[in-house]
Backbone bond lengths (Angstrom), bond angles and torsions (degrees), N, CA, C in turn:
res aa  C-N    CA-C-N  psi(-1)  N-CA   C-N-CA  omega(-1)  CA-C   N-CA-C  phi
1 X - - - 1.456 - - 1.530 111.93 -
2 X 1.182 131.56 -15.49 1.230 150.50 -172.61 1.282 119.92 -74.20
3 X 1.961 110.43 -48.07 1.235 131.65 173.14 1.277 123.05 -51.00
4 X 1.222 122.74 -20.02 1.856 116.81 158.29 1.369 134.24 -79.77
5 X 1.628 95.12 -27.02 1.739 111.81 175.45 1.137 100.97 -75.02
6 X 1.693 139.98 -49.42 1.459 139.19 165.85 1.379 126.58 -44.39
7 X 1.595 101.69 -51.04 1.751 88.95 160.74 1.277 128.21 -58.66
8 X 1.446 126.56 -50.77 1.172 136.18 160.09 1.257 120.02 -8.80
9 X 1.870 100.28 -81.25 1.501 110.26 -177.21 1.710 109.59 -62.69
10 X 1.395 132.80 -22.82 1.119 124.09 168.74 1.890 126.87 -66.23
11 X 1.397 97.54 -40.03 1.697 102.49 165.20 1.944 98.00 -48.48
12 X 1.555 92.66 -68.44 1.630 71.75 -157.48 1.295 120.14 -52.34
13 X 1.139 106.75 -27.19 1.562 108.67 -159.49 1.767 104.86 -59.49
14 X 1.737 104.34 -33.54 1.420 123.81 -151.01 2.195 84.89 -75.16
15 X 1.034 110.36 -52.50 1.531 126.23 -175.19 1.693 110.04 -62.40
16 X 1.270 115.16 -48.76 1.957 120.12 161.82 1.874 95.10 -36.73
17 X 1.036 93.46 -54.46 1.580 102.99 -158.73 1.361 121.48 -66.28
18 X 1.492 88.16 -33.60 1.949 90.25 -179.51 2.010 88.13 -89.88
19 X 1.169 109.30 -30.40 1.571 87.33 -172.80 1.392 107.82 -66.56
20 X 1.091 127.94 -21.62 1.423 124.79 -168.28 1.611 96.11 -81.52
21 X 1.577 120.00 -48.64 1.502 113.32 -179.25 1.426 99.88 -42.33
22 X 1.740 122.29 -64.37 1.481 123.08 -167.32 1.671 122.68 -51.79
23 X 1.394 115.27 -24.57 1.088 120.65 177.10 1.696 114.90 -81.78
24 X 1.444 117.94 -48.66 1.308 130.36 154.80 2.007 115.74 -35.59
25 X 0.981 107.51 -50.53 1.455 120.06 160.44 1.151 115.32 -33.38
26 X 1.928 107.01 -72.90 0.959 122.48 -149.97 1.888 123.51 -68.72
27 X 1.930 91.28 -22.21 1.142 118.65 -156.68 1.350 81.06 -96.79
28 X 1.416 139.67 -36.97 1.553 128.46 177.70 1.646 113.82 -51.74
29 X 1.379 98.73 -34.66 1.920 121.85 -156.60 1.280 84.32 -77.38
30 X 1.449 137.35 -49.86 1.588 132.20 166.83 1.477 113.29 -32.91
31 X 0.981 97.28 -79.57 1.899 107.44 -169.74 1.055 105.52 -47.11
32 X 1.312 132.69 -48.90 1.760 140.18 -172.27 1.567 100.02 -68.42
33 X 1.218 124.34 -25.97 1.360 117.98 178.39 1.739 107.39 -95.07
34 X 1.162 107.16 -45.70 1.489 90.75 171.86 1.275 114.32 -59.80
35 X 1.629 134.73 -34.82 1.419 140.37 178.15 1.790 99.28 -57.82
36 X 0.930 118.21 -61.05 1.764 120.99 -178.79 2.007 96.52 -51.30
37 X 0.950 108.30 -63.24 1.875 98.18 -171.41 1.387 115.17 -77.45
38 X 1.156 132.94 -3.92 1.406 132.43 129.55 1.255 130.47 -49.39
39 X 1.695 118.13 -53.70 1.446 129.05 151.44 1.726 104.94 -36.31
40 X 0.893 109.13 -93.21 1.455 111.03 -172.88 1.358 114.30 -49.55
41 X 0.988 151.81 -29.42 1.671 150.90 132.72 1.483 104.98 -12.79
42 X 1.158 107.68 -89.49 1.992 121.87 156.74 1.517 104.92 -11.42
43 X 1.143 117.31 -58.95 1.482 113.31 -173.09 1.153 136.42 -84.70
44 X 1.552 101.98 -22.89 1.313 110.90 153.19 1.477 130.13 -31.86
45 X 1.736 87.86 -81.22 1.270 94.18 178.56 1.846 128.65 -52.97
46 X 1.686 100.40 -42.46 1.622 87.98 168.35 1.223 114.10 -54.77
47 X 1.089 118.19 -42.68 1.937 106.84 -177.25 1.475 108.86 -56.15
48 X 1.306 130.16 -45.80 1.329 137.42 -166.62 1.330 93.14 -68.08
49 X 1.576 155.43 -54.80 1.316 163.95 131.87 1.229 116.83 13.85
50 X 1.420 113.32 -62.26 1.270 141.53 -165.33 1.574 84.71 -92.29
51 X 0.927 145.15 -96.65 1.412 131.75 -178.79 1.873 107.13 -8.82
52 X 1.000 116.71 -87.29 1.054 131.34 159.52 1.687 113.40 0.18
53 X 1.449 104.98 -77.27 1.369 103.52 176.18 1.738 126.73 -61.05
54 X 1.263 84.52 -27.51 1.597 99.73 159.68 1.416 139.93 -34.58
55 X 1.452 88.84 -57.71 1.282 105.54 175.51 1.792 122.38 -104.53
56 X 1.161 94.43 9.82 1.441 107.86 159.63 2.140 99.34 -90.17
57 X 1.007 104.23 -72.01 1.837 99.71 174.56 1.672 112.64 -27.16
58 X 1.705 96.32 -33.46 1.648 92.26 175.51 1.598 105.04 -59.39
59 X 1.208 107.83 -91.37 1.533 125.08 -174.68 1.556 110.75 -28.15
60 X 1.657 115.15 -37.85 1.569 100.86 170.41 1.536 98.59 -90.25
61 X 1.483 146.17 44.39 1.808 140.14 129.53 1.184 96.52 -70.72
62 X 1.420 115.85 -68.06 1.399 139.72 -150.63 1.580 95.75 -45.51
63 X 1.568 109.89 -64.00 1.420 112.64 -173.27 1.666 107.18 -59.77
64 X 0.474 128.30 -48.64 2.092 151.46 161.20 1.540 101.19 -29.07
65 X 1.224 122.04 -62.05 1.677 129.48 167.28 1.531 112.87 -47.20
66 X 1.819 97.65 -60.89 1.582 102.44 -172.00 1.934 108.45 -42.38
67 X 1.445 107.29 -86.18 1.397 122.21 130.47 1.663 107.78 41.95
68 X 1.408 86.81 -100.89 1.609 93.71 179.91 1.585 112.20 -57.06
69 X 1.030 108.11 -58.10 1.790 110.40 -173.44 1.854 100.03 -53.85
70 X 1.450 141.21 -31.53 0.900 142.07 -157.01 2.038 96.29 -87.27
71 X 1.618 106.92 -27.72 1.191 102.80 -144.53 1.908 82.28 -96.49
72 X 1.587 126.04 -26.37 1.268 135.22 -162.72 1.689 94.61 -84.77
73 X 1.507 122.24 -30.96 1.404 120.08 156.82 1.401 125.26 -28.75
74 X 1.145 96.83 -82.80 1.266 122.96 -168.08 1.953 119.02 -60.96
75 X 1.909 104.27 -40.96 1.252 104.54 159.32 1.099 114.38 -46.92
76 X 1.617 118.73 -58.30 1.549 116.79 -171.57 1.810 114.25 -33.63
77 X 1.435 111.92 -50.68 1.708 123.24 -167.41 1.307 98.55 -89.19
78 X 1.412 130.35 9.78 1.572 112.29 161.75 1.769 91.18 -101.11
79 X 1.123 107.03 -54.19 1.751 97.13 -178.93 2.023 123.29 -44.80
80 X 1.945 89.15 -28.36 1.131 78.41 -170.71 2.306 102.85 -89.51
81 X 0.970 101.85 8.66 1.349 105.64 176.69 1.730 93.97 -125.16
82 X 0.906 150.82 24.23 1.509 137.81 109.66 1.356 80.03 129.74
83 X 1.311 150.77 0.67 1.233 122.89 -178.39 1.549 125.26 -107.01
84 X 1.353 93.48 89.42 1.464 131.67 -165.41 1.700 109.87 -46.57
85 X 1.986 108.60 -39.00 1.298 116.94 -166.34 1.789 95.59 -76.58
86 X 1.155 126.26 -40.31 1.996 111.70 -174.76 1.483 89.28 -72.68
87 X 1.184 130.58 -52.49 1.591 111.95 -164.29 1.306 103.08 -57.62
88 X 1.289 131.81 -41.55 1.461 109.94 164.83 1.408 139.77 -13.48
89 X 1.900 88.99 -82.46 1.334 120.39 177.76 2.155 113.99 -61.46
90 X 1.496 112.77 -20.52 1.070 125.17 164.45 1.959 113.56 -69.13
91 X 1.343 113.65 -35.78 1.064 121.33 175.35 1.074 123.92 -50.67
92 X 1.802 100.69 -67.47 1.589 102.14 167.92 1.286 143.32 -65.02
93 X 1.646 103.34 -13.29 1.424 105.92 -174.61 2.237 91.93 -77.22
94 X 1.188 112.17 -29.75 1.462 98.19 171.15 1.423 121.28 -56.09
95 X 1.657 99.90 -46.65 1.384 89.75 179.13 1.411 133.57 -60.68
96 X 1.385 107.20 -18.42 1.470 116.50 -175.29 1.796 92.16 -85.48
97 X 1.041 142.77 -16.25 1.586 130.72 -155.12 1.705 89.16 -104.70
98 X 1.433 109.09 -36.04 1.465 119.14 -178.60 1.544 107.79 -64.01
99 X 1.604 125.96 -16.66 1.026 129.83 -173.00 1.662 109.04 -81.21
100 X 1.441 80.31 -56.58 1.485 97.24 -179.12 1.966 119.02 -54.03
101 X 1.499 101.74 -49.75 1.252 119.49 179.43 1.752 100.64 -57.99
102 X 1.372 146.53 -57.58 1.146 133.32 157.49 1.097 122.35 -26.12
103 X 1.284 120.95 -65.07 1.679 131.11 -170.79 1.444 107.83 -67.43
104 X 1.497 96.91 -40.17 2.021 85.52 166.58 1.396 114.48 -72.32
105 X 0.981 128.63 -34.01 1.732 126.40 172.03 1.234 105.00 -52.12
106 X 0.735 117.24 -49.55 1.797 112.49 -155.98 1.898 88.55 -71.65
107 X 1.393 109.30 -56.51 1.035 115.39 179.66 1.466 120.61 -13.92
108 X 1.540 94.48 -87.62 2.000 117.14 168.21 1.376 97.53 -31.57
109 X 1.472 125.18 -82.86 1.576 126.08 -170.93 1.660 113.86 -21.56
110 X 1.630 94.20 -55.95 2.095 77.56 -178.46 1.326 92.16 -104.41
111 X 0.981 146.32 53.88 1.541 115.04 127.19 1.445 88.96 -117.25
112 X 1.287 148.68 1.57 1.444 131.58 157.94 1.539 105.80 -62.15
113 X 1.618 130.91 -30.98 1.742 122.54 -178.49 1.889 99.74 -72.60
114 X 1.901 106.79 -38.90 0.913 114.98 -168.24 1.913 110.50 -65.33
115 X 1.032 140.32 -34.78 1.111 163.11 142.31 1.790 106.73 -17.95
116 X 1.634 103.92 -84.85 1.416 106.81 165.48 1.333 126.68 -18.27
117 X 1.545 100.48 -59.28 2.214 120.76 -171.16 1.431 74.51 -62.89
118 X 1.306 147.47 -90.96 1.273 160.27 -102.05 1.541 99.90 -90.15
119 X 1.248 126.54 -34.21 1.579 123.25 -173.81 1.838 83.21 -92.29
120 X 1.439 135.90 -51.48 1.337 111.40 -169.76 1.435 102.38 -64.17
121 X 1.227 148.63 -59.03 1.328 124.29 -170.16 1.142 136.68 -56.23
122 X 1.462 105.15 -2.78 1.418 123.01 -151.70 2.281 90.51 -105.06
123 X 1.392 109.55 -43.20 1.657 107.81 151.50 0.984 113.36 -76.94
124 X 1.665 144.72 -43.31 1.401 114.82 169.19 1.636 120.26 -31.15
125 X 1.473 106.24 -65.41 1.529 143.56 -163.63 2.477 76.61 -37.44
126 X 1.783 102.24 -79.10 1.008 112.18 -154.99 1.665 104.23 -42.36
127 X 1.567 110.92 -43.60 1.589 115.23 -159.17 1.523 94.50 -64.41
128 X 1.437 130.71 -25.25 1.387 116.18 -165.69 1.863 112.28 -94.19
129 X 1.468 99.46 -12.82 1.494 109.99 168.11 1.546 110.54 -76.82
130 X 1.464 113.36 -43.03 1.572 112.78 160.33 1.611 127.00 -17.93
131 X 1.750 94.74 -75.47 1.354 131.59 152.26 1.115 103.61 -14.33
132 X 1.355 116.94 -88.03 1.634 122.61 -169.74 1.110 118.78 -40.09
133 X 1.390 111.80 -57.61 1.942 124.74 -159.32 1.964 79.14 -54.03
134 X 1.570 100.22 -77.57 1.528 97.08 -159.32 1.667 121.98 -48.54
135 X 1.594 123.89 -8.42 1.122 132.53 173.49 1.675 109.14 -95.46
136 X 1.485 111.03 -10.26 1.670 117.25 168.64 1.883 91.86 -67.37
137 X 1.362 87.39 -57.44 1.690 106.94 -138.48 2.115 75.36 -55.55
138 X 1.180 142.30 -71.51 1.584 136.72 -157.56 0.968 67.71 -49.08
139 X 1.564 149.19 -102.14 1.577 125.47 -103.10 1.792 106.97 -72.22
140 X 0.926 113.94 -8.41 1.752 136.59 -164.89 1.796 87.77 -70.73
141 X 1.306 101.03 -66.29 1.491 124.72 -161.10 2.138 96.88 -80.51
142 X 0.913 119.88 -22.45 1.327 123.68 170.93 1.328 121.74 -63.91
143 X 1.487 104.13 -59.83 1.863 134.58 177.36 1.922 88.91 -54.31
144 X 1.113 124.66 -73.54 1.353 105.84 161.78 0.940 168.44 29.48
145 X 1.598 103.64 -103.79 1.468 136.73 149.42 1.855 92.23 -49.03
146 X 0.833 123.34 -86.46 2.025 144.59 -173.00 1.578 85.81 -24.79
147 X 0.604 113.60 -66.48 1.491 132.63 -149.13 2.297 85.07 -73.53
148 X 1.432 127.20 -62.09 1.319 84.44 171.22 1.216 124.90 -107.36
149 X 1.752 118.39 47.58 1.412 117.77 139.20 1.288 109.41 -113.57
150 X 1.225 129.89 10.58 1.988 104.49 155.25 1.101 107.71 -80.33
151 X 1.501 99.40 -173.81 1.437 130.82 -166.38 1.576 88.50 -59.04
152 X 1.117 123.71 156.74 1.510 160.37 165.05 1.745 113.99 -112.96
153 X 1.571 101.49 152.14 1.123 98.46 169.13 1.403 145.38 -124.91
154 X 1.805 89.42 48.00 1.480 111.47 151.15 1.374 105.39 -127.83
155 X 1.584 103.26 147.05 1.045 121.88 177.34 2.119 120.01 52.58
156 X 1.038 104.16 27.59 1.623 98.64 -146.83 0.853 151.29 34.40
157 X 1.273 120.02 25.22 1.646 132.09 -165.89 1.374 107.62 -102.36
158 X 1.080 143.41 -174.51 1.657 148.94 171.80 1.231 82.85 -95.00
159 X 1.064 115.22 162.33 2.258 128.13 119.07 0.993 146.82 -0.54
160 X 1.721 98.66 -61.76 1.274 130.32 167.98 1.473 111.14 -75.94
161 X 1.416 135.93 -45.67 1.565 137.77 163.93 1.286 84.31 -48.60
162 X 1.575 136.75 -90.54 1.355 129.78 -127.46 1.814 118.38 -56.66
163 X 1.581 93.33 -46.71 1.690 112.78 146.41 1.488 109.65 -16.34
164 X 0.683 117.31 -108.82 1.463 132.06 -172.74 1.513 105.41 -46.29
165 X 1.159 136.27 -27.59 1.322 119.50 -177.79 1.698 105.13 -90.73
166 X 0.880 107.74 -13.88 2.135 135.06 169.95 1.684 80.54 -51.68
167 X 1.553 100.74 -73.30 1.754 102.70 -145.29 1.465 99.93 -55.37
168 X 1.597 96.85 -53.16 1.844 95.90 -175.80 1.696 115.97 -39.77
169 X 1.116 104.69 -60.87 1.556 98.04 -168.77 2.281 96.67 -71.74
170 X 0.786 115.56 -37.03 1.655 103.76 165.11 1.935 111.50 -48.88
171 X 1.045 115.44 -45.31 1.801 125.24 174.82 1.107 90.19 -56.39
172 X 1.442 135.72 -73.09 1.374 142.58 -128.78 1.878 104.14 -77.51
173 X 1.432 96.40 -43.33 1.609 108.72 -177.85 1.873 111.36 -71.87
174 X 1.327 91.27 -23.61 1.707 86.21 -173.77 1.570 93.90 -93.37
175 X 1.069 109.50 -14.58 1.860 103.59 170.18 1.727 113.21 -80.14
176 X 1.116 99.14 -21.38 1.418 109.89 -170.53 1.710 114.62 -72.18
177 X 2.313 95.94 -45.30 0.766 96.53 174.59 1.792 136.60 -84.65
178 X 1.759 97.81 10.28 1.384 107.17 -167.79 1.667 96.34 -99.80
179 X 1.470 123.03 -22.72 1.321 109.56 175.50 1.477 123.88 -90.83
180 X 1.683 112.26 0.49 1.147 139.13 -178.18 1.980 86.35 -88.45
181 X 0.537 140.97 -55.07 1.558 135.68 -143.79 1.902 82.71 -97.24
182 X 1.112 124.20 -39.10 1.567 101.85 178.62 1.683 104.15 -82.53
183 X 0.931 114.21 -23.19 1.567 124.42 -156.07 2.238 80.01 -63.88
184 X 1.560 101.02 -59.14 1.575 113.74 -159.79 1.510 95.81 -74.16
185 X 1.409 132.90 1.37 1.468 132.78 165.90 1.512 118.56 -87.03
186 X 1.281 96.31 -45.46 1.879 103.47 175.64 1.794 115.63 -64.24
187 X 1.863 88.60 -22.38 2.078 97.98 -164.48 1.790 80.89 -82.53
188 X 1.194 143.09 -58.29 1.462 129.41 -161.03 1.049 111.69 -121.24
189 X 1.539 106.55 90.97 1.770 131.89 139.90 1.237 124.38 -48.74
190 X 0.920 114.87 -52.77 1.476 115.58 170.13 1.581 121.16 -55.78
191 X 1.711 115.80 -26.35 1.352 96.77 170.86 1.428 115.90 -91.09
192 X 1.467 122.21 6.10 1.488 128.08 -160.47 1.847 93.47 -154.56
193 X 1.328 120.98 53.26 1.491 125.36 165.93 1.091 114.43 -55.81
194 X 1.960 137.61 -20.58 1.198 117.71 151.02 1.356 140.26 -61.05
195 X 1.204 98.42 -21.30 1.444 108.76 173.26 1.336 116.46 -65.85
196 X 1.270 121.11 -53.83 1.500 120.50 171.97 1.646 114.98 -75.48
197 X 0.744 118.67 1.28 1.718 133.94 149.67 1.519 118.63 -36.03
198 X 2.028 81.35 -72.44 1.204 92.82 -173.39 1.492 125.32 -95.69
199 X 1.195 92.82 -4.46 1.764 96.07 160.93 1.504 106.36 -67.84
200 X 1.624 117.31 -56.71 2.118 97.16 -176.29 1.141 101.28 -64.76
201 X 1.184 141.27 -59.32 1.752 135.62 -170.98 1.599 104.49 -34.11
202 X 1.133 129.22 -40.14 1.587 139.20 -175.04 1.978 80.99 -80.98
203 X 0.619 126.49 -36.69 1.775 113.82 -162.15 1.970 99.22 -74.90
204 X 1.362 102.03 -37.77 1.478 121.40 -178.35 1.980 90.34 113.10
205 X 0.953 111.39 23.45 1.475 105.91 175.35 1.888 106.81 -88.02
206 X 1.311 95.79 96.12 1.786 99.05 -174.08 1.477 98.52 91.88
207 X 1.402 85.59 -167.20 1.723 107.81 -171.57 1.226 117.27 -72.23
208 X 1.225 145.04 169.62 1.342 144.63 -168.34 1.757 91.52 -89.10
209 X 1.425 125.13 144.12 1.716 121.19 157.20 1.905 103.24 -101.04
210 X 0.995 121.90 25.00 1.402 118.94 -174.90 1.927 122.51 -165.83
211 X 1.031 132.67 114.88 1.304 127.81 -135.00 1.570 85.56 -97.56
212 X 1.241 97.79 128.20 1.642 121.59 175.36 1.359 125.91 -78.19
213 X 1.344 141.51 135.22 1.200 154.36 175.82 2.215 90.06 -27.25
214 X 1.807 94.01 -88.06 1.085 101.40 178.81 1.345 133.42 -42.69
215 X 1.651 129.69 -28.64 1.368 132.98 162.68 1.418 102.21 -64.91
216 X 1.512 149.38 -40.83 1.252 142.62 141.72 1.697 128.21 -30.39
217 X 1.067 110.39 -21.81 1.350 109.35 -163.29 1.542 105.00 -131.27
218 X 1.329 125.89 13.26 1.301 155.90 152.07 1.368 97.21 -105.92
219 X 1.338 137.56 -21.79 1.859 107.26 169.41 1.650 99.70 -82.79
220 X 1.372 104.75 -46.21 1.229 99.89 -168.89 1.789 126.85 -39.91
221 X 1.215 104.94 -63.95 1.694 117.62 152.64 1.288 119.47 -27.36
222 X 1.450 113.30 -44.54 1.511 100.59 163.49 1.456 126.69 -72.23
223 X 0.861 97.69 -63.41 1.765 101.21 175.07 1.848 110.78 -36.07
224 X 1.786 116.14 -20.90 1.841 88.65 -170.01 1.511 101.54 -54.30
225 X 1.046 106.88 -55.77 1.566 115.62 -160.19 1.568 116.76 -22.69
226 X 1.473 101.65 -57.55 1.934 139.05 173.06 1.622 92.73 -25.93
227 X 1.634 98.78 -67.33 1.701 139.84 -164.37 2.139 99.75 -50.63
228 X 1.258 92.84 -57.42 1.718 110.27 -175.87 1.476 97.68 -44.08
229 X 1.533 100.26 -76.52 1.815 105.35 179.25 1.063 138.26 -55.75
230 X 1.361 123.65 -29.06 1.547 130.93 155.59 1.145 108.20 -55.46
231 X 1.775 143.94 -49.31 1.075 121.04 -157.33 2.043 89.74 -95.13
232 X 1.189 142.81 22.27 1.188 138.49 170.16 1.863 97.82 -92.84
């Protein structure tokens, strides 16, 4: 006699257990996802940074170009007015800007490929956090659902079973109590003789107790005639 209460208590016990694994899961799959969009938060911004500095290295070429062309000017009109010692000192300051201006080129160039890798992984990275949230959010809404159709712990039923077996016997009792209340109307005539009155009067048994559309509309018909000759 025992062997049904044991299975019983073993389902639930077996279902507590996996719901708790699924929830334990679920609550790991949280943290790991907030840990990933924090990560990528983080990276954002260094990329946006690094962009940033980027385009600062631009504007100091640009100035670096101006620079030189301003500084190869001007050598030209000291050489060409003989003063050999600034075109010198004009020389080298190119060569040193010409140094720099290389090394910044090259510079920009790979971290412009480096940039590219770095913004695609950086939407890969986002599209698969996408992924996640909306693969958090089903299992969120799954655990749920699971959660009110397993076992419960009354009676073994879910929620949702007990629900419904609520309504049934609520249907069943208000049906019970509506054929009970005509059932105890038809049993005592005698305390309610109008009622059975007006049930034969409705049969045509006796006189009518209530004036009918059609007993109205059968006087009326009589009377045109009455109606015709009076107004002659």
């Amino acid at each position: 006699m025992f062997e049904p209460l044991i299975s019983q208590l073993k389902a639930l016990f077996e279902t507590s257990a996996q719901t708790g694994r699924q929830q334990s899961s679920i609550t790991s799959l949280g943290w790991n996802v907030r840990d990933a969009a924090t990560s990528l938060r983080a990276a954002q911004t260094a990329l946006a940074r690094a962009k940033a500095e980027q385009h600062q290295d631009r504007n100091r070429l640009r100035q670096i170009s101006v620079s030189i062309e301003d500084l190869e000017n001007r050598a030209r009109n000291a050489l060409l007015k003989g003063v050999e010692t600034l075109a010198r000192e004009a020389a080298e300051a190119i060569a040193v800007l010409e140094d720099e201006k290389a090394a910044l080129e090259a510079a920009i160039l790979k971290f412009d490929e480096d940039l590219l890798t770095l913004t695609d992984q950086l939407h890969r990275a986002q599209g698969r956090l996408r992924a996640l949230k909306r693969g958090e959010r089903t299992a969120e809404v799954r655990q749920q659902i699971q959660k009110a159709q397993s076992l419960g712990a009354v009676a073994g039923q879910s929620a949702l079973v007990r629900a419904e077996h609520q309504l049934d016997d609520i249907l069943q009792e208000q049906e019970r109590d509506q054929l009970a209340d005509r059932a105890f109307a038809e049993l005592s005539p005698a305390e309610r003789p109008e009622v059975l009155i007006e049930k034969l009067a409705d049969a045509d048994c006796g006189d009518p107790v209530r004036i009918r559309a059609n007993d109205v509309l059968g006087r009326l018909k009589a009377e045109l005639p009455l109606l015709i000759e009076t107004d002659k």
